[in-house]
C-alpha positions, 0 to 999 in steps of 0.5 A: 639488908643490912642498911635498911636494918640501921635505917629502921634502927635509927627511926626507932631510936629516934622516934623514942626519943625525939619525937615527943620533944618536937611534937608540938609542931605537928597536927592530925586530921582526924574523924570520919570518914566524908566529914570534909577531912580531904578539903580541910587538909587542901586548905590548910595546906595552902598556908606558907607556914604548913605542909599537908600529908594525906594518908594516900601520899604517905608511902608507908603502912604506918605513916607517922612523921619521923623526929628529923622530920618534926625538929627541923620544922620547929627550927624554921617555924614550919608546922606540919599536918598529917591526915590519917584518919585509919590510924586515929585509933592509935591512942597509945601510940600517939600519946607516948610519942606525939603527946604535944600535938593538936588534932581538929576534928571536923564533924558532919551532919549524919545524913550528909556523910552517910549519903556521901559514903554510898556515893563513894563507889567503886568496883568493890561496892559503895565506901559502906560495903567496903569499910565500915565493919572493918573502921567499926572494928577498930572503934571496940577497944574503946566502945566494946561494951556498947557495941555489943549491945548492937546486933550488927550482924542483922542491920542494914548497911545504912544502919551500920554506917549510922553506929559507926557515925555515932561512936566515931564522933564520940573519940575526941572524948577519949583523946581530950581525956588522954590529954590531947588538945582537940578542936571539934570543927563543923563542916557545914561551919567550915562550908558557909562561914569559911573565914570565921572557921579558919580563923578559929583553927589558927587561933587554936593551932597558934599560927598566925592567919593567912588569906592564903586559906581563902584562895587555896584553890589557887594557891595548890597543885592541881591533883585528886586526894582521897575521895575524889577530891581536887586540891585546886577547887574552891568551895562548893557552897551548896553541899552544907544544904545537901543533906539527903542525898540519896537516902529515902524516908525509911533510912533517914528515920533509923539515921535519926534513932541511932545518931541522935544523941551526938546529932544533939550535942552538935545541934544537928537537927533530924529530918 
């Protein structure tokens, strides 16, 4: 009990501290849940230069990395990335201790991910059923008075995911305005113009390029991430044009209604 107690003592000193020195040599992957988050982070991870932490493989209920961690990465020049999309609501955390980092933040055509998000099952029901109105939750500190506008209670499971598409790819606004530097990055850019899109995250990242990015499949150790996806598959190039999926006409067009106005800033078109 007693060394355990320390222990945490000496991560709170130094997490205090410490953290807010080094930051600069970390990075977070945050945005929506089934925006391509998973297959970035397998990319990047194949860098030599980055390690690549997804939130299943951290064993903590608070996975931040420690000072120790993010000091000795900016002595041998290493970066570090974290995907933790649950805590990218974190922002007064983040902003007293990691105040240097970079965040990318992929997006994803609405219909795309919804339909992904109905795909994602399990014996609890789709990722919709389970995780929406939690995920929607989190997003009222920031966007309360806009959500209380919405009669949630009373919308289709389609429709909740569509409300919460909308206000969660409207975050980056609020980190940019903390001052963080985010790199808005789209999947479907990421999907068919893979170099030109990687090269975009270096160059704002300041690393320098690597073609390991483009073999990562290759490159990775062969196990599942978050979602379902395997760390050692190429890209598949057809899921940019899947953007349907198993949605009918009727939830398309209440896709289209509810997302419009992000839909537009990302030039995403309706169907």
């Amino acid at each position: 009990m007693i060394s355990q107690f320390k222990y945490h003592l000496r991560n709170t000193i130094t997490l205090r501290y410490f953290s807010p020195i080094f930051s600069g040599n970390l990075f977070f992957i945050f945005g929506c849940q089934r925006s391509g988050t998973t297959l970035l982070l397998s990319i990047l991870n194949a860098h030599p230069q980055i390690t690549c932490i997804d939130e299943t493989e951290f064993p903590s209920p608070y996975p931040f990395p420690s000072a120790q961690r993010l000091a000795v990465n900016q002595i041998n020049h290493h970066y570090s990335c974290f995907k933790i999309l649950e805590h990218s609501h974190k922002l007064d955390f983040l902003k007293r201790f990691y105040p240097n980092s970079k965040i990318i933040w992929p997006i994803r055509n609405p219909h795309s991910t919804i339909s992904s998000m109905l795909n994602l099952v399990n014996s609890q029901g789709d990722w919709i059923d389970r995780c929406v109105i939690k995920e929607i939750e989190r997003l009222k500190p920031f966007f309360g008075k806009e959500l209380e506008n919405w009669y949630l209670s009373q919308l289709s499971k389609v429709e909740l995911a569509g409300i919460y598409w909308l206000y969660k790819n409207q975050y980056p606004i609020l980190l940019k305005n903390h001052g963080f530097d985010v790199l808005e990055s789209k999947y479907e850019d990421l999907i068919q113009n893979t170099k030109e899109t990687l090269a975009k995250i270096t160059n704002f990242l300041e690393i320098e390029w690597s073609d390991d990015l483009l073999n990562f499949y290759q490159k990775n150790p062969g196990k599942y991430l978050a979602g379902g996806t395997r760390t050692d598959r190429p890209i598949n190039t057809t899921r940019a044009s899947n953007l349907q999926g198993k949605l009918n006409a009727e939830e398309i067009q209440k896709i289209n209604v509810i997302c419009q106005p992000v839909m537009q800033k990302y030039s995403y078109t309706e169907l």
